[in-house]
N, C-alpha and C positions, 0 to 999 in steps of 0.2 A: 504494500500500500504506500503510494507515494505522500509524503508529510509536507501540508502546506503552512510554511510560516510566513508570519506576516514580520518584517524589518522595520520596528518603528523610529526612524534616527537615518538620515542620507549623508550623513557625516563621513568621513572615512572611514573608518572603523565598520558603521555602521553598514555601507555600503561593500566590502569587504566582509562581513558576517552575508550577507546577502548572499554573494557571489559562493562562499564556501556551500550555501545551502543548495543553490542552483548546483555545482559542480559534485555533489555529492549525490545529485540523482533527487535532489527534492522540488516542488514548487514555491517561490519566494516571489513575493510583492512586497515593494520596499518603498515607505513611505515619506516623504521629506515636503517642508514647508511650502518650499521655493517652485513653485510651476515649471521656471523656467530652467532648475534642473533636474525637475521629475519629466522634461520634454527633451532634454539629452541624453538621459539615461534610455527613454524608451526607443529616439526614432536614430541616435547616434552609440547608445551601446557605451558610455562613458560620462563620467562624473568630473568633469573639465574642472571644477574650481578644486575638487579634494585630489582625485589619482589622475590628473590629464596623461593620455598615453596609454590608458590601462582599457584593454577591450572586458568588457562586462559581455556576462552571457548574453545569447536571445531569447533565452527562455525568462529572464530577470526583466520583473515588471515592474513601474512606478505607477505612484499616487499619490495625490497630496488632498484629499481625503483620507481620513483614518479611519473611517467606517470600511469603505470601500475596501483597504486594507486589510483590516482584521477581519473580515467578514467570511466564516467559516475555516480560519484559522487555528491549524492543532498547535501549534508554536510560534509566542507571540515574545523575541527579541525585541529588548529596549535596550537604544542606544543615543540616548538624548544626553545633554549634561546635564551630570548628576544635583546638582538645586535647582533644577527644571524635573525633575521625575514626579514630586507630588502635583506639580498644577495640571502637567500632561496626563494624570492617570486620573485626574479628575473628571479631566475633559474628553478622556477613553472612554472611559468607566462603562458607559452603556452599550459599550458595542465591542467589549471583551467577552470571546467566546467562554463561555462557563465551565468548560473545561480543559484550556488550553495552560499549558506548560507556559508557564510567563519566564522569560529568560534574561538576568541583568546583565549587560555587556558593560556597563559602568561600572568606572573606582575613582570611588568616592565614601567621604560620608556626608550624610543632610546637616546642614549651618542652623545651629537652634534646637535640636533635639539630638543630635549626634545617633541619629537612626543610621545603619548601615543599609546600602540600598535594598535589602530581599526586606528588611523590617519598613521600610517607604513604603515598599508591594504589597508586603500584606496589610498594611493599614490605610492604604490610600484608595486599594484596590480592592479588598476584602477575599485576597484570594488564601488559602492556607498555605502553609508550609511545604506541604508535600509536592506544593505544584508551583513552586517557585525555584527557578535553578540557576547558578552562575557561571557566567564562563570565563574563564581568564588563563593569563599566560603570559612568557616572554614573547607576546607577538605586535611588529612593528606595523602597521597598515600595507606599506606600500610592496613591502617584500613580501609578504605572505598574498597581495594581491597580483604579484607577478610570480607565482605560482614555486615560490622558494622554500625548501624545508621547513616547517614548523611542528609547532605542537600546542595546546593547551587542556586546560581540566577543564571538566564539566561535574559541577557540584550540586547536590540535591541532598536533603534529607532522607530521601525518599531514592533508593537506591535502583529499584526500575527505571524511574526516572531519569536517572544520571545516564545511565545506559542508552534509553532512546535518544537523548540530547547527542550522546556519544555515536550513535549510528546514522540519526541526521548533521554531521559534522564530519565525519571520515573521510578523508578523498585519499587518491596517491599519491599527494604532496603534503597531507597537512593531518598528522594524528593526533588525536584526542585520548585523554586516560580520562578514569571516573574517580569521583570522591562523595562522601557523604558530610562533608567540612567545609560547610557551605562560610561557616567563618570563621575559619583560616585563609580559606581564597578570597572571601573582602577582604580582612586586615592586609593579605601581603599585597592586592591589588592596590587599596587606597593608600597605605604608609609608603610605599615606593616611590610614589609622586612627590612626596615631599624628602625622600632623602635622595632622588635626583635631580632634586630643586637645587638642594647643597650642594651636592657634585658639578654640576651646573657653575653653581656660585663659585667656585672652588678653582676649575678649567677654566672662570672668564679672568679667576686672581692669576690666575700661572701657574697656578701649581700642579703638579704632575701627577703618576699614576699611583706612587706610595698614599698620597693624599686621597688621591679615587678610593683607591683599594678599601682603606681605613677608613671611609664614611661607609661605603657600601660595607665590611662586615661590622660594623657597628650598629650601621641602621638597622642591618636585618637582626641584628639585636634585641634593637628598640619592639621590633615589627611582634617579635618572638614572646617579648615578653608583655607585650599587650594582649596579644595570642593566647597566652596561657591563662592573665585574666580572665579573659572573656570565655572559657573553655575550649579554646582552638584545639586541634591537634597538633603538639611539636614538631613532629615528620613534615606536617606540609609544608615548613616551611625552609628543609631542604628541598621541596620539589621544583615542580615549573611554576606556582603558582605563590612562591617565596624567592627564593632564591634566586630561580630562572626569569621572573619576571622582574626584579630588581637587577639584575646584570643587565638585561635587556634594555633598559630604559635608563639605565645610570651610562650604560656606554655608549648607545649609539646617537651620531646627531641627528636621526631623526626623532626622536622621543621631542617631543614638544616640553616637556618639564624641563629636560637637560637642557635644553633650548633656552627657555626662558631666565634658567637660572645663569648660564653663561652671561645674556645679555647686562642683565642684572649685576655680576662680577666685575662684567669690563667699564660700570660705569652709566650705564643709564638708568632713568628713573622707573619706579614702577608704573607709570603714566604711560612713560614712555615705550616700554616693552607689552604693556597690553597692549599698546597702539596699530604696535608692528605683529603681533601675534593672530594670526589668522583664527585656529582651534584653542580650543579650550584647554588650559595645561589646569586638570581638575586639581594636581595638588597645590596651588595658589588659595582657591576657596578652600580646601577642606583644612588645610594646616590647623586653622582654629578651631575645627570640629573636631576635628582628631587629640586636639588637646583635652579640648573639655573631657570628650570620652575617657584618654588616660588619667586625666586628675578626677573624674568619678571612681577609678576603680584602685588609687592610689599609685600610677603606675609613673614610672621619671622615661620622662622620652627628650632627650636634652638637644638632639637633632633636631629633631620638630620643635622643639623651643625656641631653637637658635634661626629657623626658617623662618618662622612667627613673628619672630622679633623684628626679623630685617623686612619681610611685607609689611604689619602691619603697626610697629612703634616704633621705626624712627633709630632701628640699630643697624649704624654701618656693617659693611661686611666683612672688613677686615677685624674690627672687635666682636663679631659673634665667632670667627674664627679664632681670636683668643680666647675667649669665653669658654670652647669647646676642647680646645688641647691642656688649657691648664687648670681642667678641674680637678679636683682634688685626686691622687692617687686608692685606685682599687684593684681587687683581682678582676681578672676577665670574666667571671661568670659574674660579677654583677654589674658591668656596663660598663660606658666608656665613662 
């Protein structure tokens, strides 16, 4: 039985979850705002402002209706930004199939309630646990969109679940594993965006790879021991969806966080790097929801502290980078 998802998000990522559906033998309609690129996607086969270059199936259809979209839909990917998820699922809300596998492609957490996105789903959207699933991974849009080795999880409560997610996403370029750690794969999704904000910051100061190296295994420190709050599993976050997706995105330039955080390093304002910033680099918003969340559960995340500080109070970036090397000395299993 062929599985018809609906793509709500024409974003790249979004657009790109699309194409893996089509190319895996599924039906996909994929929905985005902009007419005028739900009219290149249908009659040009390409998403010219996100992947210009990149042929889209012909089976992958647009629409900027979301009714039309979701409209007998067994798998319903959202891939909006993440402080856009509860107004849009408002605005779904009556034309979500009642029994569709709702899928986050977002890493993030919600600003004000520090919801992680499957907790946005089921309260904005009243669907249960069991049919909410995450997908994530060390995956960049444009390479996994030019049909280059990947991988990522597919995470569900609900371990049948995981599995369908996993057999609508299979192709011969791009493997999915399953998990039932549906938050472990938020935390290592949403905390990586801000500890490649740092890296970021860190590559626009000059500094080199020891300095790379030493945020990224620290943040996923950070990531780990939020994780273990919250009940994560510790394994996942040697996986793809810790580990793998924090190397992913702390090293390459296309990661839009590492992106931003560069610009930021070399010296512009933060005015000025949203200006020039096309997509959404989600860990800029969520830094401060991510905090709130670790100081509810008592947790020191001194990365994401030191992120925080320099968006949103006024801390240059060379003193959060003091801040951060000369805290006080500890063993390694309790942080940096």
């Amino acid at each position: 039985m062929t599985v018809r998802t609906a793509v709500m998000g024409a974003g790249s990522w979004g657009t790109v979850m699309a194409k893996l559906f089509c190319d895996a033998g599924g039906d996909a309609v994929l929905w985005g705002r902009r007419p005028e690129a739900v009219a290149a996607i249908n009659e040009r086969h390409e998403n010219p402002d996100y992947l210009p270059g990149i042929t889209l199936p012909e089976t992958l259809r647009a629409t900027a209706d979301p009714a039309e979209a979701l409209d007998g839909a067994d798998v319903v990917a959202v891939a909006v930004p993440a402080q856009t998820l509860r107004a849009n699922l408002a605005a779904w809300g009556p034309h979500l199939p009642p029994d569709a596998l709702v899928v986050s492609l977002m890493k993030g957490v919600e600003l004000g309630t520090s919801r992680l996105m499957s907790e946005v789903v089921r309260e904005a959207a009243d669907v249960p646990a069991e049919r909410i699933a995450v997908f994530c991974g060390p995956n960049l849009a444009r390479e996994i969109a030019s049909g280059q080795p990947g991988a990522a999880v597919a995470a569900c409560v609900d371990e049948a679940q995981a599995r369908r997610l996993q057999a609508a996403t299979m192709t011969p370029y791009f493997r999915v594993y399953t998990t039932t750690d549906v938050v472990g794969c938020e935390l290592g999704g949403a905390v990586k965006n801000i500890v490649a904000l740092c890296v970021g910051m860190s590559v626009g100061l000059g500094f080199g790879a020891s300095t790379q190296a030493l945020l990224m295994t620290r943040g996923l420190a950070e990531i780990a021991r939020l994780g273990a709050a919250l009940g994560a599993d510790e394994h996942t976050f040697a996986g793809l969806a810790g580990m793998g997706d924090l190397i992913g995105t702390c090293s390459s330039p296309l990661s839009r966080n590492r992106t931003f955080g560069e610009n930021l390093g070399r010296g512009m304002t933060l005015d000025e790097v949203i200006a020039v910033t096309k997509q959404t680099a989600e860990g800029v918003k969520s830094s401060e929801a991510v905090l709130e969340l670790a100081r509810k559960h008592n947790v020191e995340m001194p990365i994401a502290e030191a992120v925080a500080a320099v968006l949103y109070h006024g801390m240059p970036i060379k003193e959060a980078a003091i801040s951060l090397i000369s805290r006080s000395p500890k063993a390694e299993r309790y942080g940096m």
